[in-house]
Each structure stands twice: as C-alpha cells, then as structure tokens.
Backbone bond lengths (Angstrom), bond angles and torsions (degrees), N, CA, C in turn:
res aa  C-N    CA-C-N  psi(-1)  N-CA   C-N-CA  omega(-1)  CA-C   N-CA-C  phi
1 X - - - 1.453 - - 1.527 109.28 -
2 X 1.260 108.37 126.36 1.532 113.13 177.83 1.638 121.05 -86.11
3 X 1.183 105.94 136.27 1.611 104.33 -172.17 1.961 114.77 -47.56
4 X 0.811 132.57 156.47 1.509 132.16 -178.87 1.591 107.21 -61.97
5 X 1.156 111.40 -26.47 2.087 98.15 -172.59 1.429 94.94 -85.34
6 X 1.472 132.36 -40.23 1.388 129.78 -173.75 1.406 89.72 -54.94
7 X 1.199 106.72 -86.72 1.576 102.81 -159.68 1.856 114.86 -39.71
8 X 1.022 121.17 -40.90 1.604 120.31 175.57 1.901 99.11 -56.70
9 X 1.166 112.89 -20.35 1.650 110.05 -159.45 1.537 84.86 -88.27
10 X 1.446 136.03 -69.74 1.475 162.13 142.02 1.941 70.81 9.52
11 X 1.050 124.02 -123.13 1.362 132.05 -162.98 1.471 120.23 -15.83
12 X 1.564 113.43 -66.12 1.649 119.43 176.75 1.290 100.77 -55.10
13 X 1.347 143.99 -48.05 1.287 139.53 172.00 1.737 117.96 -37.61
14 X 1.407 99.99 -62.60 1.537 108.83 153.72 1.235 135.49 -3.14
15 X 1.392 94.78 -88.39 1.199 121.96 -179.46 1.430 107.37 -79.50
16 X 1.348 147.17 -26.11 1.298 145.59 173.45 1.852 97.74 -54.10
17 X 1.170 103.63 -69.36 1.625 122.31 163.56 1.489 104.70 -25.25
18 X 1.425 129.03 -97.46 1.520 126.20 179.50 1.642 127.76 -47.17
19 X 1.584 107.94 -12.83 1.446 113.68 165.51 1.753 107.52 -69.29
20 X 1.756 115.94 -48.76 1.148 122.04 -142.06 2.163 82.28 -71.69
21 X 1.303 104.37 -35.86 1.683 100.40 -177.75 1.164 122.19 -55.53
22 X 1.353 98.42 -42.42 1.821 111.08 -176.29 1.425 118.86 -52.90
23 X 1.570 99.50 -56.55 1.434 114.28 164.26 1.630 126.94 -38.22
24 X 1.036 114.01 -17.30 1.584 123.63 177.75 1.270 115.25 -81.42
25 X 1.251 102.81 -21.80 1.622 116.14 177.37 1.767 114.16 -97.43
26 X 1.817 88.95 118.92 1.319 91.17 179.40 1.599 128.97 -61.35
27 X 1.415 100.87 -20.37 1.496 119.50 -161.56 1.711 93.73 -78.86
28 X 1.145 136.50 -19.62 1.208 109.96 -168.58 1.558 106.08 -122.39
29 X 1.799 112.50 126.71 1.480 110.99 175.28 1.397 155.24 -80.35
30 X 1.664 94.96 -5.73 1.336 104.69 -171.94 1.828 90.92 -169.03
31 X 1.074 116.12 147.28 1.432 143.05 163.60 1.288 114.29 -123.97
32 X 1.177 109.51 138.71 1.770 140.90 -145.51 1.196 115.32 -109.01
33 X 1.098 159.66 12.53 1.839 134.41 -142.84 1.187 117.54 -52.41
34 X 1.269 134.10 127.65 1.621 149.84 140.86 1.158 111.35 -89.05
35 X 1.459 104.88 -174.43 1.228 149.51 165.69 2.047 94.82 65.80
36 X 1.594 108.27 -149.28 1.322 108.41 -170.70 1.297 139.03 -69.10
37 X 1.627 110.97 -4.70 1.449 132.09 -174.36 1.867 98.40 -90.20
38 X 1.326 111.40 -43.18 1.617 112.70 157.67 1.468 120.47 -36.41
39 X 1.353 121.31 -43.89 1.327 120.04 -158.87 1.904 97.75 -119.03
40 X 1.127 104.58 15.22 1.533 132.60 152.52 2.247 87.40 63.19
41 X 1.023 75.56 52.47 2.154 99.39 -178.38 1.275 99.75 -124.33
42 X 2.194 111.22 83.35 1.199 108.52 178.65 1.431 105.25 -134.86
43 X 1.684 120.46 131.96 1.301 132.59 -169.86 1.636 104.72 -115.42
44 X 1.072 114.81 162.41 1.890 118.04 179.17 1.671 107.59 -51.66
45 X 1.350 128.20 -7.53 1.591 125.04 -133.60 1.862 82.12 -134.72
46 X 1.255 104.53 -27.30 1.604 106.20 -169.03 1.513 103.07 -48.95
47 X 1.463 116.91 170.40 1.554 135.97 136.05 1.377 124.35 -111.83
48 X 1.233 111.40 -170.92 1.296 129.22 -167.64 1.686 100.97 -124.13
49 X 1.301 101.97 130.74 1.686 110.86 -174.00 1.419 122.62 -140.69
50 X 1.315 102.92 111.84 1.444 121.89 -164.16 1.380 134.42 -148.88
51 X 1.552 106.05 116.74 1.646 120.13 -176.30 1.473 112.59 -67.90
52 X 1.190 122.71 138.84 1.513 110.80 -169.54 1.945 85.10 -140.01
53 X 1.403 102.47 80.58 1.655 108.88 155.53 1.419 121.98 -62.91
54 X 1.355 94.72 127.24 1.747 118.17 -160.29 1.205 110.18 -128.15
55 X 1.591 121.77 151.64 1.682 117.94 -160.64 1.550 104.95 -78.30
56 X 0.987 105.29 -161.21 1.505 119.87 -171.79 1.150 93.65 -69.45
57 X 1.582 105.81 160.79 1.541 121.96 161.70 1.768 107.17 111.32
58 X 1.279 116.10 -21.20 1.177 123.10 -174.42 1.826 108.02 -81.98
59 X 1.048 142.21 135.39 1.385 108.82 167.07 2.012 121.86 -131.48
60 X 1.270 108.39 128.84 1.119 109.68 -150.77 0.962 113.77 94.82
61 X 1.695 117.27 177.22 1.396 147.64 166.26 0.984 123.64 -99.78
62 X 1.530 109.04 127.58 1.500 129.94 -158.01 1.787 95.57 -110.26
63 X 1.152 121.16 151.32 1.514 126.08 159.22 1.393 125.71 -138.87
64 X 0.873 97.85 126.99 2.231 96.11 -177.23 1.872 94.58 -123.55
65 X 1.691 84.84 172.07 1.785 100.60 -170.46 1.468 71.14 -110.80
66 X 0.891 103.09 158.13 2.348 106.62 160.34 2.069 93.62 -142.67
67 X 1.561 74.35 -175.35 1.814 85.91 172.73 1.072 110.96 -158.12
68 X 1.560 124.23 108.63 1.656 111.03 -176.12 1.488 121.52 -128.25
69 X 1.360 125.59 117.88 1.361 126.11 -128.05 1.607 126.45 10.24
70 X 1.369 85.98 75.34 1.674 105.16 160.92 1.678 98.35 98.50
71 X 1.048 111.37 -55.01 1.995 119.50 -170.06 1.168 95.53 -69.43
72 X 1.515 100.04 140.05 1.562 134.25 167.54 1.653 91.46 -80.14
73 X 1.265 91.98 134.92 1.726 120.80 155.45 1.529 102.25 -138.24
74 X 1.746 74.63 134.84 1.921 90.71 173.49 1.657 87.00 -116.45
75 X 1.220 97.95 128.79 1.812 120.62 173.04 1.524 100.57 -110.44
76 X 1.717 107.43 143.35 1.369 108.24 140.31 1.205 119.73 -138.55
77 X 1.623 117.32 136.95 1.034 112.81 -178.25 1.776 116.62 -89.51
78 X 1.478 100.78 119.15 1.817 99.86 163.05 1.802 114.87 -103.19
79 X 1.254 94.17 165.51 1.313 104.78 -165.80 1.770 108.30 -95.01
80 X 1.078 141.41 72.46 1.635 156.78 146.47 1.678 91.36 61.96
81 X 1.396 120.59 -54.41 1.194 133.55 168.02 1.525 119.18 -24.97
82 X 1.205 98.68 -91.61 2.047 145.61 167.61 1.532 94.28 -37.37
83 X 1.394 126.45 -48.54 1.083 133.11 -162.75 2.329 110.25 -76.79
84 X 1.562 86.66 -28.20 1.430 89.96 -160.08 1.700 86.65 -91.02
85 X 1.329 116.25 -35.61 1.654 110.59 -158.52 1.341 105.29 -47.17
86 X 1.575 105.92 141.46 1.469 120.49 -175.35 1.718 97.07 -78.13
87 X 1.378 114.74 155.56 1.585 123.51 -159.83 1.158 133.46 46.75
C-alpha cells in the first residue's frame, strides 16, 4: 500500500502526462476533470475522469478507457456543440 501523497502524486503526474498529449491535438478545445481526482479524493483503486470537448465534425459521444503510466482514465469525448446545448 502506497502512502496517500505518492499515490495523489502517481495521478497528477498522470494526468499532467495525458493533458501534455491532448494538447497536440488541434481538434480538441478544452479538457474537463471530474469525478474524485477533481475534489483531490484519490485512493490506489481511483481513476482519472475526463471530458475532452472537440470541434465540430465529430458527432455524438465517444468514450474510451486509456492508461497512462499505470492509471486508468476514462475520457469522453463531446463535440463543442453537444457540449454547449442547454439541458
């Protein structure tokens, strides 16, 4: 069992990592964080959860599992559209 700051470090690392990729991509405008890593509520068992709003052309909502050094991230991608509609 890993002490609680490693593992919170283990995660932001993560996700620092899968931000710096995302960013390479023109198609997508903004990344989101949810769920428990947002509210900085991170256990060995957690994931990483993240909306990745993307320009036009995409349609619907897409979802993938990923893994980036070691941590699960569940992404979904919405389309800028989908993302803005009111309700």
């Amino acid at each position: 069992m890993q002490p609680e700051e490693n593992i919170k470090n283990l995660y932001e690392e993560a996700l620092e990592s899968f931000v710096s990729k995302v960013k390479q991509d023109r198609n997508f405008i903004a990344a989101i964080l949810y769920g428990s890593l947002s509210y900085d509520e991170v256990w060995e068992k957690s994931d990483i959860d993240v909306w990745l709003i993307a320009r036009e052309g995409k349609k619907g909502e897409e979802s993938y599992c990923l893994v980036e050094n070691g941590v699960n991230i569940h992404v979904a991608i919405i389309p800028r559209s989908q993302f803005l509609a009111p309700g």
